[in-house]
C-alpha positions as a Python dict, from the first residue, in 0.01 Angstrom:
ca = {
    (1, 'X'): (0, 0, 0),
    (2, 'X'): (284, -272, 66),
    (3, 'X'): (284, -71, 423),
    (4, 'X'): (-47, -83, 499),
    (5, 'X'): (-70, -432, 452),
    (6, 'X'): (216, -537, 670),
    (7, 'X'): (70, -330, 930),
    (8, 'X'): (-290, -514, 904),
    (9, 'X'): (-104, -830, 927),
    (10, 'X'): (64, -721, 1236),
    (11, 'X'): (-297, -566, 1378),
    (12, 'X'): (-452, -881, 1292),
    (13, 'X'): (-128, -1118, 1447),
    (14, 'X'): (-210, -849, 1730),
    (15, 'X'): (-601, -894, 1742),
    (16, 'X'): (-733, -1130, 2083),
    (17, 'X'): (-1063, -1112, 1960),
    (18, 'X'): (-1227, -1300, 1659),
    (19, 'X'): (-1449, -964, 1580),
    (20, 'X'): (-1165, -729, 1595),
    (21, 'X'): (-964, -854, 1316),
    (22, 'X'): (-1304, -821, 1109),
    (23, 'X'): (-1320, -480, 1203),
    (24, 'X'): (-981, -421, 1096),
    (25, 'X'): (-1043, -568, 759),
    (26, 'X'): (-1322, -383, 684),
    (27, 'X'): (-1131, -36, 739),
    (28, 'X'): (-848, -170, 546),
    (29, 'X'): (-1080, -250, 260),
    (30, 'X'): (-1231, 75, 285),
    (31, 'X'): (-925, 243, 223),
    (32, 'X'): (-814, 103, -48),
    (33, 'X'): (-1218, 91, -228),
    (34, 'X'): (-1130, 463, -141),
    (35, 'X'): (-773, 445, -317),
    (36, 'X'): (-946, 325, -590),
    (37, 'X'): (-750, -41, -553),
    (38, 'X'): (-1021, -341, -536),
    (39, 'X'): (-842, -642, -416),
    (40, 'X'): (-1096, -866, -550),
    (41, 'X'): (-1017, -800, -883),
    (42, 'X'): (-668, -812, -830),
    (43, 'X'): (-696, -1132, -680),
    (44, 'X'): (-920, -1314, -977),
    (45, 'X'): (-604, -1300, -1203),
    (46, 'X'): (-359, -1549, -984),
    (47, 'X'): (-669, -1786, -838),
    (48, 'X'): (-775, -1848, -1219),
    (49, 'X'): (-426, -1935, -1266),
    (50, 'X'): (-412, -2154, -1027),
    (51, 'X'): (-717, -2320, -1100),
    (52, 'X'): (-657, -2404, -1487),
    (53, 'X'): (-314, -2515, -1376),
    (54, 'X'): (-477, -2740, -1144),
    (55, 'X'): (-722, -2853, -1417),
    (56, 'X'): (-408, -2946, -1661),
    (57, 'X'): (-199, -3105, -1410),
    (58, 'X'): (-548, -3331, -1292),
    (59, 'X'): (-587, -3401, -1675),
    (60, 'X'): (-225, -3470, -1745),
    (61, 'X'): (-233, -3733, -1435),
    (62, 'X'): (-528, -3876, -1623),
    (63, 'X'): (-354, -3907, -1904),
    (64, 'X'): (-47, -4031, -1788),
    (65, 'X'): (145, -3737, -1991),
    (66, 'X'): (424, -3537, -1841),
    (67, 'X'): (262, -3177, -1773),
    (68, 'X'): (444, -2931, -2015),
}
């Protein structure tokens, strides 16, 4: 998979038209829907991270407490 995404990301470095690198996307998607593999879930993981770590460090500031 680590393969077909460097090659997407060269496609879409590649791509002179807005609509192509959609295009590209969408088959890249496909495949790995196919695979089994949906990136959106994969993805939830890290950006909730993110955003309670956001919402600590924003109510640490508020606080005037050193985050942890």
């Amino acid at each position: 998979m680590l393969s077909d995404a460097r090659e997407m990301r060269r496609q879409l470095a590649a791509a002179s038209s807005a609509t192509v690198p959609r295009e590209h996307l969408f088959v890249f998607d496909a495949r790995l829907k196919w695979q089994s593999i949906n990136p959106g879930t994969s993805a939830d993981l890290p950006v909730l991270s993110l955003f309670a770590h956001g919402l600590e460090r924003e109510q640490a500031d508020q606080d005037g407490a050193p985050l942890a």
